[in-house]
Gaussian input, Z-matrix of N, CA and C with variables (Angstrom, degrees):
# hf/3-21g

backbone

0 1
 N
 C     1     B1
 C     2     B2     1     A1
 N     3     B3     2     A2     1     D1
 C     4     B4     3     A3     2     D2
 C     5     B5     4     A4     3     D3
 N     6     B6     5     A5     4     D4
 C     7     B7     6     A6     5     D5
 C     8     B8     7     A7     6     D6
 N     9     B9     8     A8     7     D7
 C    10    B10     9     A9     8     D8
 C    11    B11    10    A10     9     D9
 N    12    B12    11    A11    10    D10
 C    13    B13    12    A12    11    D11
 C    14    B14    13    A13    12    D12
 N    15    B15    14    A14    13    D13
 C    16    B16    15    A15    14    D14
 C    17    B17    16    A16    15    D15
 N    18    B18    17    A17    16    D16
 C    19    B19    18    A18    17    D17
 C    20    B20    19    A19    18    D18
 N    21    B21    20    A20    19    D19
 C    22    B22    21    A21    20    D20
 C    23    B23    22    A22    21    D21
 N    24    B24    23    A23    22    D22
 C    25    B25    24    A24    23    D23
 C    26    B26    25    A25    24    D24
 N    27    B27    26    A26    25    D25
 C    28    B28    27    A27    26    D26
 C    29    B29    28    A28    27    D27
 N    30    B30    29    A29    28    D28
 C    31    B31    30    A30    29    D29
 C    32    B32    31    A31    30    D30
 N    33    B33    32    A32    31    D31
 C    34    B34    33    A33    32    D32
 C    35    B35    34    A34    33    D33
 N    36    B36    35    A35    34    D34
 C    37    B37    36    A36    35    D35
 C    38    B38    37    A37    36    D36
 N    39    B39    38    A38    37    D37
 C    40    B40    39    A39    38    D38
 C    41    B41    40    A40    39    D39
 N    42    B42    41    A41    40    D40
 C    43    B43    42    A42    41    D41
 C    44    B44    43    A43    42    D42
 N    45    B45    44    A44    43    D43
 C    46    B46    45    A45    44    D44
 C    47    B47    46    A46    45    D45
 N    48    B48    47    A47    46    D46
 C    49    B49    48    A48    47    D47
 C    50    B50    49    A49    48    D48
 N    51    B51    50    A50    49    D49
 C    52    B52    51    A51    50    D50
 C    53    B53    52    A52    51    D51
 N    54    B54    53    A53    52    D52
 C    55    B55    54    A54    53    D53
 C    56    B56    55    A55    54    D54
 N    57    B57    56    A56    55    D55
 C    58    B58    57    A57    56    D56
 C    59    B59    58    A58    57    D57
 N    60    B60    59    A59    58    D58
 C    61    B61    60    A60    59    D59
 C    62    B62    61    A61    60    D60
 N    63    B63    62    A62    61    D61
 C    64    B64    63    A63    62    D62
 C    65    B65    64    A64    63    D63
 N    66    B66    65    A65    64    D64
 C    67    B67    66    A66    65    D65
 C    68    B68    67    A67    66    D66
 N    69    B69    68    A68    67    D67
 C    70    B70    69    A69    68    D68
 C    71    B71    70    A70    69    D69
 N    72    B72    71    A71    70    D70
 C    73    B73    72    A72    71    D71
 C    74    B74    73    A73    72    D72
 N    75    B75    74    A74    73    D73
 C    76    B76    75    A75    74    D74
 C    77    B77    76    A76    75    D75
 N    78    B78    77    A77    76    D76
 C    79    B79    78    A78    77    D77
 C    80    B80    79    A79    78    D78
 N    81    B81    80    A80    79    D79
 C    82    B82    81    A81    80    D80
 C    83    B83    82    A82    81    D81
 N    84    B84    83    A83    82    D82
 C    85    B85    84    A84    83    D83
 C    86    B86    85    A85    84    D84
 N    87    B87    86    A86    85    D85
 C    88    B88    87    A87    86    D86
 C    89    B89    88    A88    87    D87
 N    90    B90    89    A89    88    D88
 C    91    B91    90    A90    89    D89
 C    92    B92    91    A91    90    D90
 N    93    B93    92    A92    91    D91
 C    94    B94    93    A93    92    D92
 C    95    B95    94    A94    93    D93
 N    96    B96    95    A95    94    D94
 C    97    B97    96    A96    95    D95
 C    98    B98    97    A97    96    D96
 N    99    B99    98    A98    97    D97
 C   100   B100    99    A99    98    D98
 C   101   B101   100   A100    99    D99
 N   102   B102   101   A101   100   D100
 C   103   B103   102   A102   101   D101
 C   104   B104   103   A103   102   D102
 N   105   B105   104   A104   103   D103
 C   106   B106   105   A105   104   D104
 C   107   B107   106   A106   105   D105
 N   108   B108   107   A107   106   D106
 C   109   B109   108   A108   107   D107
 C   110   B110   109   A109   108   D108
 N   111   B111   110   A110   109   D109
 C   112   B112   111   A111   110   D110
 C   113   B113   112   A112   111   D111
 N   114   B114   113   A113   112   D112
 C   115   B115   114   A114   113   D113
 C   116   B116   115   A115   114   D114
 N   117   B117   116   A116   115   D115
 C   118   B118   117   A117   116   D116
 C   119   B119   118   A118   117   D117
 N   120   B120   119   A119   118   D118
 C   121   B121   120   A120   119   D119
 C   122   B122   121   A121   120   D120
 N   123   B123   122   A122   121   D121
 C   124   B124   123   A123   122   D122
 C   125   B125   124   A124   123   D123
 N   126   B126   125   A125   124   D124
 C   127   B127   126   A126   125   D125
 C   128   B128   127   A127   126   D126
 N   129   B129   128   A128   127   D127
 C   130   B130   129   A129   128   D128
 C   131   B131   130   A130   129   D129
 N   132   B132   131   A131   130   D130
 C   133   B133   132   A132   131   D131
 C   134   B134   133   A133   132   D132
 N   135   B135   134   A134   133   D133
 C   136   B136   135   A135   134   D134
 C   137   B137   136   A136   135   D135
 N   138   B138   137   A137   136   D136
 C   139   B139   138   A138   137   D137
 C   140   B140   139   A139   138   D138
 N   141   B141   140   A140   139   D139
 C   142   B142   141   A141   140   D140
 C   143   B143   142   A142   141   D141
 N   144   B144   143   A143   142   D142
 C   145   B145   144   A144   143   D143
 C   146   B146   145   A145   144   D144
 N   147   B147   146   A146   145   D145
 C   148   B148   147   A147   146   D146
 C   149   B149   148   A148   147   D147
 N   150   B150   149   A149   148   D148
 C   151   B151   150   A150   149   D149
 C   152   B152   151   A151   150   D150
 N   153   B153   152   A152   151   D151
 C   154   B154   153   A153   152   D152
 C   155   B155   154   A154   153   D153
 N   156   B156   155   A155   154   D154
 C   157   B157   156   A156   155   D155
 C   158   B158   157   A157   156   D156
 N   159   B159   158   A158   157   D157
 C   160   B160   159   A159   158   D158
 C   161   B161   160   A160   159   D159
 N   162   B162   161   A161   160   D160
 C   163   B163   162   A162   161   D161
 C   164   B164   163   A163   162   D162
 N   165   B165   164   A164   163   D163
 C   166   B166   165   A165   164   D164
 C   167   B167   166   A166   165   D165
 N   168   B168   167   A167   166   D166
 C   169   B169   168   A168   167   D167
 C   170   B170   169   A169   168   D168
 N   171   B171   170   A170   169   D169
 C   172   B172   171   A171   170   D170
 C   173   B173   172   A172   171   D171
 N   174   B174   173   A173   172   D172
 C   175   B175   174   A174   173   D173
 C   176   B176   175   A175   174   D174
 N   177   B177   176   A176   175   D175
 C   178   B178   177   A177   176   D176
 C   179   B179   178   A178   177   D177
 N   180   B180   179   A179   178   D178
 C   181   B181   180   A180   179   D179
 C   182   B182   181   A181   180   D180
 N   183   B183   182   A182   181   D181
 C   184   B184   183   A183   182   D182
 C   185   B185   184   A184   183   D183
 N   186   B186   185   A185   184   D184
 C   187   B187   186   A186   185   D185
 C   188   B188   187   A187   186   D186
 N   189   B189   188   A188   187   D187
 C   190   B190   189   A189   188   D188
 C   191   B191   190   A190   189   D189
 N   192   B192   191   A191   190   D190
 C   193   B193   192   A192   191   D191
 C   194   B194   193   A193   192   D192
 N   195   B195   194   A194   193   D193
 C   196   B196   195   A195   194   D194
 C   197   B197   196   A196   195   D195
 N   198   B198   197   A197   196   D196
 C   199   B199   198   A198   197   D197
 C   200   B200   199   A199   198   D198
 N   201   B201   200   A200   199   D199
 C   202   B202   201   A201   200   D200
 C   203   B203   202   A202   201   D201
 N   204   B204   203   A203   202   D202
 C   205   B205   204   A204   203   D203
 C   206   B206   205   A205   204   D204
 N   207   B207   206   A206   205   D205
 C   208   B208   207   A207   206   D206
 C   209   B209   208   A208   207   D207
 N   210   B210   209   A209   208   D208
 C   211   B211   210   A210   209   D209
 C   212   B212   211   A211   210   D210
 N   213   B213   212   A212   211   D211
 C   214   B214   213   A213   212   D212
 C   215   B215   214   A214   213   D213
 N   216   B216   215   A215   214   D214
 C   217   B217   216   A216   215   D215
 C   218   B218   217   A217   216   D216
 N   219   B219   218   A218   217   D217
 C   220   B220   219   A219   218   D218
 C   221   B221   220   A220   219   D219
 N   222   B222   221   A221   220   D220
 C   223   B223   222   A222   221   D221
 C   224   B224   223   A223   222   D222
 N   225   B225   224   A224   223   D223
 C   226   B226   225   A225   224   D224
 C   227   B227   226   A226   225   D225
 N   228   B228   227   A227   226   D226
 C   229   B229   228   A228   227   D227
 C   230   B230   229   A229   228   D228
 N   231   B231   230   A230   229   D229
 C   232   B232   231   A231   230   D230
 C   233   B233   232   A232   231   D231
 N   234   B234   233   A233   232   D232
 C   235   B235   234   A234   233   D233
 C   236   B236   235   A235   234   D234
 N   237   B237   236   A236   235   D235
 C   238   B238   237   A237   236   D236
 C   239   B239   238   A238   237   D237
 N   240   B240   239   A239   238   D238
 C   241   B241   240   A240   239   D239
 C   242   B242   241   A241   240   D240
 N   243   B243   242   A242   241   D241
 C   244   B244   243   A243   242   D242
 C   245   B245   244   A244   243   D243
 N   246   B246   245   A245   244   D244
 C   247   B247   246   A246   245   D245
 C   248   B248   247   A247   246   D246
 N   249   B249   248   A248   247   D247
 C   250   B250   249   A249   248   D248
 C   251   B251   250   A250   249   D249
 N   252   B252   251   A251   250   D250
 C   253   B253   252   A252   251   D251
 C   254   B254   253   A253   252   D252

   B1=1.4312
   B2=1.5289
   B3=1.1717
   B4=1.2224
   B5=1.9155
   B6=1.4076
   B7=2.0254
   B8=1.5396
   B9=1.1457
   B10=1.6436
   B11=1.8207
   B12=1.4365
   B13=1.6329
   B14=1.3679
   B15=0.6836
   B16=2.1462
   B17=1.6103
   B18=1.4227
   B19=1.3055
   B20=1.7545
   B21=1.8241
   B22=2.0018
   B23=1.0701
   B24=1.2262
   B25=1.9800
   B26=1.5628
   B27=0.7529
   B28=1.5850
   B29=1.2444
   B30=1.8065
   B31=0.8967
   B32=1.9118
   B33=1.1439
   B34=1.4133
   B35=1.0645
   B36=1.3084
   B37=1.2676
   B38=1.2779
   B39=1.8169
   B40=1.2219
   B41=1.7450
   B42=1.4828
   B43=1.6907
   B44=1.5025
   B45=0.9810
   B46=1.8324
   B47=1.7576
   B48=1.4571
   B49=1.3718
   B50=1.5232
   B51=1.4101
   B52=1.0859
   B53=1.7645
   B54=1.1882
   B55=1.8099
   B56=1.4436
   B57=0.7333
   B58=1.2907
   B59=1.7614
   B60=1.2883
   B61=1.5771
   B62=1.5554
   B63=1.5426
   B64=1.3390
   B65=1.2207
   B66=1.4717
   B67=1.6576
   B68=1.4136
   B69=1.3493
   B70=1.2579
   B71=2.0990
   B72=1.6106
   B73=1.3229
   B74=1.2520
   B75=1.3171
   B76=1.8609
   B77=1.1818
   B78=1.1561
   B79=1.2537
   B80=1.4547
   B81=1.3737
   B82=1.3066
   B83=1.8170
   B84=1.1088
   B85=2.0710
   B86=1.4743
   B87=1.0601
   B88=1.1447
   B89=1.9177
   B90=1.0442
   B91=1.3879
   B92=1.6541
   B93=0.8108
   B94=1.5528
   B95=1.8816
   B96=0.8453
   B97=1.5386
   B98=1.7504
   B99=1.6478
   B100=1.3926
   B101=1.2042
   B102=1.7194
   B103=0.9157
   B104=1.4128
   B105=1.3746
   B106=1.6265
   B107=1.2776
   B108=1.8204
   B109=1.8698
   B110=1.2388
   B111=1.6776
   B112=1.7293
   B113=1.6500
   B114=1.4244
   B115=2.0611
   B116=1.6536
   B117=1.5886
   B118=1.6531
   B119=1.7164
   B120=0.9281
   B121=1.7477
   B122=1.7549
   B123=0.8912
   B124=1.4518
   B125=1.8860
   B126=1.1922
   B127=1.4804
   B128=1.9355
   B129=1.3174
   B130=1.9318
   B131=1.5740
   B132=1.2821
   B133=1.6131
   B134=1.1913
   B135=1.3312
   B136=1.4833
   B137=1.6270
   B138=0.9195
   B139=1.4487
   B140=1.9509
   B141=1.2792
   B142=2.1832
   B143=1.6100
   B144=1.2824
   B145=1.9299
   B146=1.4700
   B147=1.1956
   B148=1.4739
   B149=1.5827
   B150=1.6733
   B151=1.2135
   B152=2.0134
   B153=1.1054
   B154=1.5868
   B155=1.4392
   B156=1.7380
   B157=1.0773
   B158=1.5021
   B159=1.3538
   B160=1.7357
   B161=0.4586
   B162=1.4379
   B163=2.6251
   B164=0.9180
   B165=1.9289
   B166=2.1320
   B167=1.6313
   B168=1.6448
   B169=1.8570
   B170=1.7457
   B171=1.1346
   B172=1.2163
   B173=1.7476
   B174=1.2718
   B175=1.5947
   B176=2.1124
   B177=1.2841
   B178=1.6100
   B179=1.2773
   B180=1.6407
   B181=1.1936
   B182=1.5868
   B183=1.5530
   B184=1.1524
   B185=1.5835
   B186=1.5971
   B187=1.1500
   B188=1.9512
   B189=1.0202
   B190=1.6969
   B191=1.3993
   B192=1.1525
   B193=1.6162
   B194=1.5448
   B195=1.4594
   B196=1.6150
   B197=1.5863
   B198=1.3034
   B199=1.3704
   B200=1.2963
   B201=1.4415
   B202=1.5972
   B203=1.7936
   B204=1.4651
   B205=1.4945
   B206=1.3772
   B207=1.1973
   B208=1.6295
   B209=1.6268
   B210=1.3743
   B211=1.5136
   B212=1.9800
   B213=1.3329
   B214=1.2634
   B215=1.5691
   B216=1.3794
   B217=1.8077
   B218=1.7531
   B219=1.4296
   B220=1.2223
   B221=1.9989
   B222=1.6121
   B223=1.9162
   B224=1.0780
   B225=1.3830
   B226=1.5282
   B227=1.6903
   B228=0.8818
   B229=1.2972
   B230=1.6104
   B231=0.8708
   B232=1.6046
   B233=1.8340
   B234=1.2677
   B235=1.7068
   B236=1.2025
   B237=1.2979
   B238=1.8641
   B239=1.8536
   B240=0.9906
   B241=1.5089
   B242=1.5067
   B243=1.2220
   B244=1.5592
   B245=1.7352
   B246=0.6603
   B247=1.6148
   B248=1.5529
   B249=1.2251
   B250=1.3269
   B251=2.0601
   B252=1.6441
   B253=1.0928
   B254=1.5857
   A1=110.70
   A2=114.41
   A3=122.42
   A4=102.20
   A5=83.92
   A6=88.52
   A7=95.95
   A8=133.71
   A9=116.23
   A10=117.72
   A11=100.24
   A12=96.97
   A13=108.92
   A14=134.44
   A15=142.50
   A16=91.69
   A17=138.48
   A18=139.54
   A19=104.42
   A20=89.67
   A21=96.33
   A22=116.37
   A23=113.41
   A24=124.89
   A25=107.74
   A26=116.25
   A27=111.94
   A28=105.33
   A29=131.65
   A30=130.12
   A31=128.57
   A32=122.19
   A33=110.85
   A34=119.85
   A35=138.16
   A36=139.11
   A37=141.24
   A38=94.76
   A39=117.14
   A40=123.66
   A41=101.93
   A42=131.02
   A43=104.53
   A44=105.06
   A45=102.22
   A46=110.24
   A47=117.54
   A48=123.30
   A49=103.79
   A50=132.02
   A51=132.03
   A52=106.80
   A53=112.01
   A54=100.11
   A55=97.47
   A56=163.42
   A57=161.25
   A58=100.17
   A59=107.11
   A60=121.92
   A61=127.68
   A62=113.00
   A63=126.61
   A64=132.17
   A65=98.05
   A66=109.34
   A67=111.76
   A68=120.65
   A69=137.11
   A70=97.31
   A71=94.78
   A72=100.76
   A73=139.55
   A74=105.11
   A75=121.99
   A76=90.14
   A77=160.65
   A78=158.25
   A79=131.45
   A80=86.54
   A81=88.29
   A82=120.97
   A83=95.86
   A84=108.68
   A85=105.70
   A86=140.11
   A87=131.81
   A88=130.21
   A89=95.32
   A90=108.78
   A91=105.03
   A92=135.79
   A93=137.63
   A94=102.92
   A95=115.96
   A96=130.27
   A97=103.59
   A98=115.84
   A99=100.47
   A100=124.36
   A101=123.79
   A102=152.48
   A103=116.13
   A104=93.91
   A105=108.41
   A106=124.68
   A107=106.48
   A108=93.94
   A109=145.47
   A110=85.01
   A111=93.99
   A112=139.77
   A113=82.17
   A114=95.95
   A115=84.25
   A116=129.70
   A117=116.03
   A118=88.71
   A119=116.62
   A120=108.57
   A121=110.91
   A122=114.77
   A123=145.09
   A124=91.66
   A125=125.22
   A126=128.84
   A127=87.53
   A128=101.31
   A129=101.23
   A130=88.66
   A131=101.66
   A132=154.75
   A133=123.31
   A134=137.39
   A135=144.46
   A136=127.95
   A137=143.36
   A138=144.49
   A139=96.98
   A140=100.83
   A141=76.71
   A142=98.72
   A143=96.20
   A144=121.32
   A145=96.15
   A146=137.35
   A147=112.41
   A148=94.65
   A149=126.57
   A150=121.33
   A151=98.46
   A152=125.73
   A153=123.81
   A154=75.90
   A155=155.34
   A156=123.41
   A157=110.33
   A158=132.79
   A159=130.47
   A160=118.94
   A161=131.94
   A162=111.65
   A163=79.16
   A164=128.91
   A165=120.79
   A166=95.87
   A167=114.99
   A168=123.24
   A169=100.31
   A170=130.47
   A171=139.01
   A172=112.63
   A173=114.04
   A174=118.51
   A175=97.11
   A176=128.51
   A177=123.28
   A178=110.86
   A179=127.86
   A180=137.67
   A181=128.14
   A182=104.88
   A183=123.90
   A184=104.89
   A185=108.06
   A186=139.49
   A187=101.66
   A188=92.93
   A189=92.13
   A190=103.04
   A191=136.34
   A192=141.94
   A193=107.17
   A194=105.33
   A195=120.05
   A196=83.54
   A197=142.79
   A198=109.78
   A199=124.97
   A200=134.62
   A201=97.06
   A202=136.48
   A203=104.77
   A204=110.71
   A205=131.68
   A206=116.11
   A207=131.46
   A208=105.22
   A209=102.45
   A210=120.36
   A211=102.18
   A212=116.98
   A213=135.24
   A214=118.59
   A215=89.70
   A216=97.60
   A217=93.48
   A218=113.03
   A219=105.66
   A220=118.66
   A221=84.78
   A222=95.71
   A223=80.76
   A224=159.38
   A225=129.31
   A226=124.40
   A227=108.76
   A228=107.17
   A229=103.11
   A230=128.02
   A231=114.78
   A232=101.61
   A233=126.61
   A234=105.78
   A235=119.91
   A236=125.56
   A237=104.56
   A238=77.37
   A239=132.22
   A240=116.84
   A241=118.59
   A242=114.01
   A243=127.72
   A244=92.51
   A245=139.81
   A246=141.92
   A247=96.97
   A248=133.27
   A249=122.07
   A250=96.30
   A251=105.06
   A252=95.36
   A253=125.34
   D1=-39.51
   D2=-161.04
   D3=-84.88
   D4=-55.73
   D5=173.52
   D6=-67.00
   D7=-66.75
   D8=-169.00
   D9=-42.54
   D10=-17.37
   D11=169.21
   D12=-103.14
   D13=3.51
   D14=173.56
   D15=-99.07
   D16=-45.65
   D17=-161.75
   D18=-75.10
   D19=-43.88
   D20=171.22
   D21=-60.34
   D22=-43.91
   D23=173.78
   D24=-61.49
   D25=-24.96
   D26=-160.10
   D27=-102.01
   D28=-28.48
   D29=149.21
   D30=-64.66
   D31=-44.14
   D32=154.88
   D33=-43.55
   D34=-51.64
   D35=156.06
   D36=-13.20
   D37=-67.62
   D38=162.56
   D39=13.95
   D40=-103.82
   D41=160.91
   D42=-11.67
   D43=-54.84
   D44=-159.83
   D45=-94.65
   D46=-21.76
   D47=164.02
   D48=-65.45
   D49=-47.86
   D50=-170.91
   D51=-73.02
   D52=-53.73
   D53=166.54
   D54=-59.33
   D55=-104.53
   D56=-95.57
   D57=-68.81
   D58=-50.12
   D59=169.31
   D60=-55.20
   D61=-31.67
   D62=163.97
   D63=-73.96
   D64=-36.16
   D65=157.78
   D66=-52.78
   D67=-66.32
   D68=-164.78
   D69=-41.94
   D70=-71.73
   D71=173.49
   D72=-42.97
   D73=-30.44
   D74=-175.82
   D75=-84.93
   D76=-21.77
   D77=167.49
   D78=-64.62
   D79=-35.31
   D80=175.46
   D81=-94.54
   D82=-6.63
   D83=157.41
   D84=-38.77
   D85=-95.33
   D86=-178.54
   D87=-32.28
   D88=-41.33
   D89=160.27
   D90=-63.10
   D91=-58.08
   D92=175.29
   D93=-49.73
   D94=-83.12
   D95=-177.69
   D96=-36.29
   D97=-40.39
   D98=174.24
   D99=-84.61
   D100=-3.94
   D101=-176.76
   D102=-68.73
   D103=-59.97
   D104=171.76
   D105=-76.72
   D106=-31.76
   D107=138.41
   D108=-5.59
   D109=-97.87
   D110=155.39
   D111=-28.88
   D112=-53.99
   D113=-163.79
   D114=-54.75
   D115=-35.63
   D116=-138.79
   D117=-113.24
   D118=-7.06
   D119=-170.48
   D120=-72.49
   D121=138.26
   D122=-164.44
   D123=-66.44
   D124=107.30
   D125=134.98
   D126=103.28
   D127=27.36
   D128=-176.68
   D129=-55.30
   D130=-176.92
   D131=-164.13
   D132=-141.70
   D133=106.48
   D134=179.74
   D135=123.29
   D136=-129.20
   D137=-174.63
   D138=-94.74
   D139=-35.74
   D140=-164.15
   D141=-76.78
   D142=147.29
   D143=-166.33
   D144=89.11
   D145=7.91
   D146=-151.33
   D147=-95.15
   D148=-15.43
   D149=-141.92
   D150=166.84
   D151=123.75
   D152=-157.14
   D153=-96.30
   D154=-28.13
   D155=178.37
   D156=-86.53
   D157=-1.87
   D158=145.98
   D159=-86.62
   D160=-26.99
   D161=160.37
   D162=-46.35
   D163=-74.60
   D164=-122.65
   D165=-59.27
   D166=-41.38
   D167=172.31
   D168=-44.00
   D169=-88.60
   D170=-141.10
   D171=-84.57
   D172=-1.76
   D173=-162.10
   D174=-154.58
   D175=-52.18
   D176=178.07
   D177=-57.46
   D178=-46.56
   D179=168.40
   D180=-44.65
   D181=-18.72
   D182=-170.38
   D183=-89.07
   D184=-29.29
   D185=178.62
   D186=-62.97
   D187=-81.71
   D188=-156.94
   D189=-54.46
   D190=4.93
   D191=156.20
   D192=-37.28
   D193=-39.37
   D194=-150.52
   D195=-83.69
   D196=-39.38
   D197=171.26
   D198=-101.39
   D199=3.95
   D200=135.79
   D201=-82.50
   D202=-8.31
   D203=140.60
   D204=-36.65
   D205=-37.61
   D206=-173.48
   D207=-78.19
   D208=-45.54
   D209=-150.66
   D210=-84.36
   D211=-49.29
   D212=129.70
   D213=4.59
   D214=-79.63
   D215=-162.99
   D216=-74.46
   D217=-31.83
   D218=-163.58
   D219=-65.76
   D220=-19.60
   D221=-174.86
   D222=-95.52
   D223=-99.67
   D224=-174.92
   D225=7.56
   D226=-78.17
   D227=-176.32
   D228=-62.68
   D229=-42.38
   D230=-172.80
   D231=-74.36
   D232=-39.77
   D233=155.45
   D234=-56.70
   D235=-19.37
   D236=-163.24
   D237=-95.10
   D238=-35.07
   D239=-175.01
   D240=-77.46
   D241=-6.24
   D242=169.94
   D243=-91.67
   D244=-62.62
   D245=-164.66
   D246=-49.45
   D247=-44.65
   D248=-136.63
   D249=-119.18
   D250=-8.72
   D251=176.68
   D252=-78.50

């Protein structure tokens, strides 16, 4: 009773946790891309090269973004294709 009314709530919900999360994520693309700039640019300055467990810190982390990015867009699309069928 109690979860079937947290499960009803949580499904109205749904929609707007998931934008709210894509925003968050799509945002952080650019941050990634200048990131990897850095990590790959010829003759840098600072911590990346300094140590392969401070790239995987400062540049891999940037990485596993990309799958709940993936996972994200993917329940998106399966509501907007449930909505419209």
């Amino acid at each position: 009773m109690i979860i079937t009314r947290f499960l009803d709530w949580y499904e109205r919900h749904l929609t707007e946790s998931l934008a709210l999360s894509a925003f968050i994520l799509y945002l952080q693309i650019p941050h990634t891309i200048s990131a990897a700039e850095c990590f790959f640019a010829e003759g840098s300055i600072g911590l990346y090269g300094f140590h392969p467990v401070t790239d995987f810190l400062l540049y891999g982390i940037d990485l596993l973004e990309i799958i709940p990015l993936i996972g994200v867009t993917i329940a998106i699309i399966a509501r907007v294709r449930q909505y419209f069928k």
